[in-house]
C-alpha positions, 0 to 999 in steps of 0.5 A: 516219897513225899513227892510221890505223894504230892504228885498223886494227890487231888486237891480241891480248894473251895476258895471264898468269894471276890470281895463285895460280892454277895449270894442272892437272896443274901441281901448285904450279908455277903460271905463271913470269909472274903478273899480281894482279887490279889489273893485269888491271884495268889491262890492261882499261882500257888495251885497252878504250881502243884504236880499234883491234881487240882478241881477248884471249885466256885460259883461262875466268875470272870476273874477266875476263867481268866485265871485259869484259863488252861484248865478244863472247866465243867459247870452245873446247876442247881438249887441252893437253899431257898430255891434259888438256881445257881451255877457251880463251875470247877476247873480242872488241871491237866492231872487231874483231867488226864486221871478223870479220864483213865478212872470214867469219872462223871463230872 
C-alpha cells in the first residue's frame, strides 16, 4: 500500500540556498538556513531516486541545472518584496511531467 502511495504522491522540496549566496537587496544577511554544494548533490540523488512525482522549486541556479538536467524545467518571473524582479525555476521529474500533462495543469 505504502508503495502505492509513495508512487503517486507530488513532493516539492523548496531546497535552501548554495552557501554564501545572498537575495538582492539583502546586503550580507544571506539565508538563515544554507545547504554547500554536496548537500544539494545529496538532495538530488535522494529525489531522483523517488517513483513518485517531484517539482524542485528555487530561484535559477548553475548547479542545479547540472543537477537535474533530465528533468523538464519551467521559470517565471516576478516580484518579490521590495520590488525587485526575480526568476523562479522548478524542475520537474518525469512523473510529475507525464501527470501535469494528463491533468492541463498551467505552470
Amino acid at each position: 500500500m505504502f508503495g502505492w502511495i509513495l508512487r503517486k504522491m507530488l513532493g516539492i522540496p523548496k531546497a535552501p540556498s548554495t552557501s554564501g549566496a545572498t537575495t538582492p537587496g539583502a546586503g550580507k544577511r544571506g539565508y538563515s538556513h544554507e545547504m554547500t554544494d554536496a548537500e544539494h548533490e545529496d538532495l538530488a540523488r535522494l529525489v531522483s531516486s523517488l517513483e513518485g512525482m517531484v517539482v524542485v522549486s528555487r530561484y535559477p541556479s548553475p548547479l542545479y541545472d547540472d543537477l537535474y538536467s533530465g528533468w523538464k524545467v519551467y521559470s517565471r518571473a516576478h516580484r518579490v518584496q521590495g520590488g525587485a524582479k526575480r526568476t523562479e525555476v522548478v524542475w520537474i521529474n518525469r512523473a510529475a511531467e507525464a501527470a501535469k500533462t494528463q491533468v492541463s495543469l498551467a505552470i
